[in-house]
N, C-alpha and C positions, 0 to 999 in steps of 0.2 A: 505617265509616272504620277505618282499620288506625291503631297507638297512635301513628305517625309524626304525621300527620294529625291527632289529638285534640290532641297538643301545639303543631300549628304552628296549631290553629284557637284552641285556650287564645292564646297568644300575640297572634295576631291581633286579637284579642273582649275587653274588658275582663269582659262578663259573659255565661259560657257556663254553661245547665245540660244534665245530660246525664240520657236514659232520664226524659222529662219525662210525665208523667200530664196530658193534655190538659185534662178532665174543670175541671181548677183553672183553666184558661186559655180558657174557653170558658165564653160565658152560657150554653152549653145543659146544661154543670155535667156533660157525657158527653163522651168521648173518648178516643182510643188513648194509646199510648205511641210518644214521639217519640226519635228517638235522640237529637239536640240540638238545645237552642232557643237562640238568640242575640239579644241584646237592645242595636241599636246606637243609640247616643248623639250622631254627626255622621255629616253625610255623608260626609267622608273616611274615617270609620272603617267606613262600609255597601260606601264604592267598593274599598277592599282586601277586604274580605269580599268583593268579587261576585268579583274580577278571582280570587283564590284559589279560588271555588265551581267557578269556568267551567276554569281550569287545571287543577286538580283530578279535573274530572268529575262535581262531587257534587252529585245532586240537591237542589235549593231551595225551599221555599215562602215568601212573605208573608203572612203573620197578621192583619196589626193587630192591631185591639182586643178581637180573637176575638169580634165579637158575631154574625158571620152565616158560620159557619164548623163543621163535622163533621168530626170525623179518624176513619175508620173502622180495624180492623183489630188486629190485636195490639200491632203494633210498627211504625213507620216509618222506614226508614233516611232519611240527609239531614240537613241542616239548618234548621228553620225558624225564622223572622226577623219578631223585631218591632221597630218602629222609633219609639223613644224622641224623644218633643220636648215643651215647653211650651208655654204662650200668650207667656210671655217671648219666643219667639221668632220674635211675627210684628215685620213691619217693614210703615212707611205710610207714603205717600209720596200726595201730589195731584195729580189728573188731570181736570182740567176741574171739573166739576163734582159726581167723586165721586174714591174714596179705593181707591189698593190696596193692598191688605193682603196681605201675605205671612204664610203659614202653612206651621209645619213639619208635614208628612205625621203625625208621629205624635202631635200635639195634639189633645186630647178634644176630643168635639164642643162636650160643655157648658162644657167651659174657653173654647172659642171664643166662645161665643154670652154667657159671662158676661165675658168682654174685650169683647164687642163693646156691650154694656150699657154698660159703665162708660164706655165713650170714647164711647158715642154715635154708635156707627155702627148701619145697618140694613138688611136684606135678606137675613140667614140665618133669620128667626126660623122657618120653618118646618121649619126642622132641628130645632127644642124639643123633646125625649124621645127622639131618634133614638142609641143607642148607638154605643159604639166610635170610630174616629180618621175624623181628616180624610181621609186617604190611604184609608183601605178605602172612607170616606165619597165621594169622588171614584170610584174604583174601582168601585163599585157605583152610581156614580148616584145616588145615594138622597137620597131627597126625600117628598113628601109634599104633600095638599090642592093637585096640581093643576101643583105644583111640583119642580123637579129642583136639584140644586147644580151641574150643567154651566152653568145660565144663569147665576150667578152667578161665573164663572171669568171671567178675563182668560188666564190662560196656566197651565201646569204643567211643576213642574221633576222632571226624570227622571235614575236614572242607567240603563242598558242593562247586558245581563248580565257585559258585560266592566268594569263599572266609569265607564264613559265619560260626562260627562254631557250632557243633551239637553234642552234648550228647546224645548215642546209649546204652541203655541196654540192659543185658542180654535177657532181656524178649522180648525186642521190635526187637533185630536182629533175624534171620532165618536162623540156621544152619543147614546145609547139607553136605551130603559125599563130600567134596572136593571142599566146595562153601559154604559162605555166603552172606547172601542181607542183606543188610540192611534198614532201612524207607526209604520209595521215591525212591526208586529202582526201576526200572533202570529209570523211568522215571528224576531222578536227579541224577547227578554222584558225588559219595561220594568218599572222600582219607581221608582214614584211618591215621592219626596222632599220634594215642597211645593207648594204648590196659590199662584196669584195671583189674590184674590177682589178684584170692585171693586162697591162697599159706596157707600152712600149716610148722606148724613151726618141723623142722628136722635136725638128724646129717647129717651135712655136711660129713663128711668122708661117710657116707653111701649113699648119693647123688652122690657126686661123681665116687663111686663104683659102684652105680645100673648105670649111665650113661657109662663107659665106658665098662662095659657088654654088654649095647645095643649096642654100636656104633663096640665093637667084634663082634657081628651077624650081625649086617649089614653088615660090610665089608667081611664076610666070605660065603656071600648070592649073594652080590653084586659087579659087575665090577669095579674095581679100575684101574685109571690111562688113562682112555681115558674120551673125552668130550661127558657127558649126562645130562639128565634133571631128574634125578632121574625116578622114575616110570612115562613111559607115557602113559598109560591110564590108567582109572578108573577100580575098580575093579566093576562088574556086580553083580548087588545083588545074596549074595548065591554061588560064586563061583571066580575065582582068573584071572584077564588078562592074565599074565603070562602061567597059566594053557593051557588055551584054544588059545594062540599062539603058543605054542611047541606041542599042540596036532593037529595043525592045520600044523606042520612039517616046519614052521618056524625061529626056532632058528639057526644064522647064514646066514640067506639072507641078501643080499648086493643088498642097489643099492648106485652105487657111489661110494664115500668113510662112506654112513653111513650104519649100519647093523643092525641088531636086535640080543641081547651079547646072546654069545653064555653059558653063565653063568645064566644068568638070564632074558626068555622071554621077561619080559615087561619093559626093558631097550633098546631104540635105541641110537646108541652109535656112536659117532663118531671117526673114528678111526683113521682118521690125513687129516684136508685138505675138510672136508667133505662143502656143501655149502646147504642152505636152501630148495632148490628146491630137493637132495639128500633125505632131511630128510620127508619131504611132502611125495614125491612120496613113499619111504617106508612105513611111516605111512599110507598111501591109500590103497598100496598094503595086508597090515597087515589085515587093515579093509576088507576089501574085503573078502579074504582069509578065514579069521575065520568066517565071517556072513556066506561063502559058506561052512561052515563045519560044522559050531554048531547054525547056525541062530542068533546070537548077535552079534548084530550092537557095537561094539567099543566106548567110548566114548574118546576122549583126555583128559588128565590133565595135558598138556602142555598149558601155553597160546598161541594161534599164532596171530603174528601181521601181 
């Protein structure tokens, strides 16, 4: 961005940082340098940011919670965008026989799932330990034991790159293992702004309790206390990534400072210091490996920038 452009994006953004060190903005605690990161606060203030990005020219990403996300490289021109909200900021409203709940995109997931305790709603608890926002969390899919959070949506609120905004239903998005599209995908790029969950009405004490049961397995499955992306790849229709990386004699290769956890295959994990180009080459290597062992090709479930 030329100095015109930094002052009219200051202006715009209540909170802009510039030449951002990813590394702090990412569980995987590795990252490039970003030229600017932008941290918006409502949606009218996201929909002037797009309508500016697209006039402009200037390449964009979305973030979230940084939890399943690699910024490779030195330096990234652009600006990337997180989008700030609370649990404060769902709304509920009845519908037959259950409740929908509106959530802002950029509301933790465990903020959700502890609002959703307390009023006694239920049907997210399988989100329990799963990082980062709602909005990436929709974005990705992501779920767990069996389970997705598309089935849990009634609709999704968009704005398009121009700013504009767009009403997504259940019916009209496209969910998939670890990915949805939404209309006009890809050929127009959508950011997801809020999610409409319909929740079913539950003891809270019993919410609570099924959540922190799952979040006991997970942590007694899963590497605790070094920097990762949660699971990074996909599981292969029919059978486990995890699996066929440890059978593939894997578990505990290093390059760098990053490895593949010796706990759980399909975690690469950072173990202090680790740098993007570490975690790439691991992950190539991984792919490689297992295609030459079991003939499937790997897919990631990490974003890379």
């Amino acid at each position: 961005m030329n100095g015109q452009q930094q002052l009219e994006l200051a202006s715009l953004c209540r909170t802009v940082r510039w030449d951002v060190d990813m590394a702090a903005h990412s569980t995987f605690r590795a990252g490039g340098i970003v030229e600017a990161m932008v941290e918006t606060e409502s949606v009218e203030e996201l929909a002037a940011l797009l309508r500016w990005l697209h006039r402009e020219r200037i390449p964009w990403h979305v973030v979230g919670g940084g939890s399943n996300i690699l910024v490779t490289g030195r330096y990234r021109e652009g600006v990337f965008i997180r989008l700030r909200g609370t649990v404060r900021t769902n709304r509920c409203e009845r519908d037959g026989d259950s409740f929908l709940v509106r959530v802002s995109a950029g509301c933790n997931l465990a903020a959700l799932l502890g609002w959703c305790a307390r009023g006694n709603f239920g049907g997210l608890e399988f989100l329990a330990g799963i990082p980062g926002s709602v909005g990436g969390a929709i974005r990705m899919n992501a779920g767990a034991f069996g389970r997705a959070i598309g089935e849990a949506l009634a609709a999704v609120q968009c704005l398009d790159e121009r700013g504009e905004p767009v009403t997504v239903s259940r019916e009209q998005a496209v969910f998939s293992y670890r990915f949805t599209r939404l209309p006009a995908e890809p050929q127009v790029r959508m950011v997801i702004t809020e999610g409409v969950f319909r929740l079913q009405a539950a003891d809270g004490f019993r919410v609570t309790a099924q959540c922190r049961e799952i979040i006991a397995q997970r942590r007694s499955k899963q590497p605790q206390g070094v920097g990762s992306a949660g699971s990074f790849f996909k599981n292969p229709q029919g059978d486990f990534a995890g699996r066929l990386i440890e059978q593939a004699g894997l578990k505990g290769r290093t390059i760098g400072r990053a490895m593949v956890s010796p706990k759980h295959a399909n975690f690469i994990v950072n173990t202090g210091g680790a740098v993007p180009e570490d975690i790439v080459g691991l992950m190539e290597e991984v792919r490689q490996k297992v295609f030459e062992h079991s003939g499937v090709l790997l897919e990631p479930e990490v974003r890379i920038y």
